[in-house]
C-alpha positions as semicolon CSV with decimal commas, in nm:
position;residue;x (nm);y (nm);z (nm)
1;X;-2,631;3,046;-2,127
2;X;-2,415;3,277;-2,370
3;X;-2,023;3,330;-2,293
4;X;-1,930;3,719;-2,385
5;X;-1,508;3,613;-2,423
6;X;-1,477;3,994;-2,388
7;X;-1,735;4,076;-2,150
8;X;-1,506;4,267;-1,861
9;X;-1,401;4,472;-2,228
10;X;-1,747;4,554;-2,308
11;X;-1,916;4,659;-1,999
12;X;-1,605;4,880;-1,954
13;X;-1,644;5,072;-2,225
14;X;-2,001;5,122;-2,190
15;X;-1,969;5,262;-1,845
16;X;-1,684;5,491;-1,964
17;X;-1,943;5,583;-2,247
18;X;-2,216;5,627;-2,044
19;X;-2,029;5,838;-1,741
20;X;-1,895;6,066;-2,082
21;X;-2,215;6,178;-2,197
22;X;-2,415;6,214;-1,848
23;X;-2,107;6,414;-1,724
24;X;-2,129;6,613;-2,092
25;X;-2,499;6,682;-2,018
26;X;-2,427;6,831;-1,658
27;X;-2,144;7,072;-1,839
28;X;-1,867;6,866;-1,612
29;X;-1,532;6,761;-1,835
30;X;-1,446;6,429;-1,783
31;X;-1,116;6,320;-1,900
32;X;-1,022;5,961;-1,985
33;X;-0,776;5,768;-2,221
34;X;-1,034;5,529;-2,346
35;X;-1,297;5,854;-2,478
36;X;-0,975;6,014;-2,574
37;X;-0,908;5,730;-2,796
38;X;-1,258;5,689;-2,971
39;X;-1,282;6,072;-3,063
40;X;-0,943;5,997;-3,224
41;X;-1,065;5,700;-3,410
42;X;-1,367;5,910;-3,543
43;X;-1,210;6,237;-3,678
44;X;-0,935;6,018;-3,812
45;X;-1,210;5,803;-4,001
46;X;-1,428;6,087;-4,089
47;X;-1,239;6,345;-4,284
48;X;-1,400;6,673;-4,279
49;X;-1,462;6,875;-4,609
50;X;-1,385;7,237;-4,639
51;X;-1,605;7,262;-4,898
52;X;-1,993;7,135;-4,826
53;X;-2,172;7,318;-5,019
54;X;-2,513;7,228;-5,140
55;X;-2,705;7,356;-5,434
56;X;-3,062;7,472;-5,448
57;X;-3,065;7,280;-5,806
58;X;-2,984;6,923;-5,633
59;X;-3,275;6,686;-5,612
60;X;-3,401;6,645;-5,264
61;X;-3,234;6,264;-5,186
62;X;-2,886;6,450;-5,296
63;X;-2,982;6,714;-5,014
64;X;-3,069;6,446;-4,725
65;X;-2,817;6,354;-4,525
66;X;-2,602;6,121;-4,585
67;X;-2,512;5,794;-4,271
68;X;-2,117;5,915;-4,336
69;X;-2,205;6,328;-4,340
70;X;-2,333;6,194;-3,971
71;X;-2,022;6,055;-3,869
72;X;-1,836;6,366;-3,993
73;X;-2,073;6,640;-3,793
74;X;-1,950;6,399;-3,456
75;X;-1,568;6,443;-3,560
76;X;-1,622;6,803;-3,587
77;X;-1,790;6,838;-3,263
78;X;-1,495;6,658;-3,072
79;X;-1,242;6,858;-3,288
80;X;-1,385;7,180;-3,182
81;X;-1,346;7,031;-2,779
């Protein structure tokens, strides 16, 4: 048997998570401190660029999306809510 020390924590935020996005899906706002809290922790991780332009003359791998250009596209979706 495994102990989880911060089990209660866990399955907490999953369910606030997980009522988040199937409430988001059905168009239905759903306010709480802990999503309020995450966004927060995103767009203040993920700095968005004014300026992301890409050249045609880059080599394809510069073009492909980056893991961190990812994280940034999230923090400007919950800036624009």
């Amino acid at each position: 048997m495994h102990f989880l020390p911060k089990f209660e924590e866990i399955k907490y935020s999953v369910k606030e998570v997980q009522s988040y996005w199937k409430l988001r899906e059905l168009n239905i706002s759903y306010k709480s401190d802990y999503i309020q809290r995450i966004k927060e922790r995103i767009i203040q991780n993920n700095p968005i660029e004014e300026n992301q332009i890409r050249l045609a003359s880059a080599s394809i791998e510069k073009q492909m999306e980056k893991p961190k250009d990812y994280a940034r596209r999230i923090a400007e979706i919950f800036e624009q809510e």
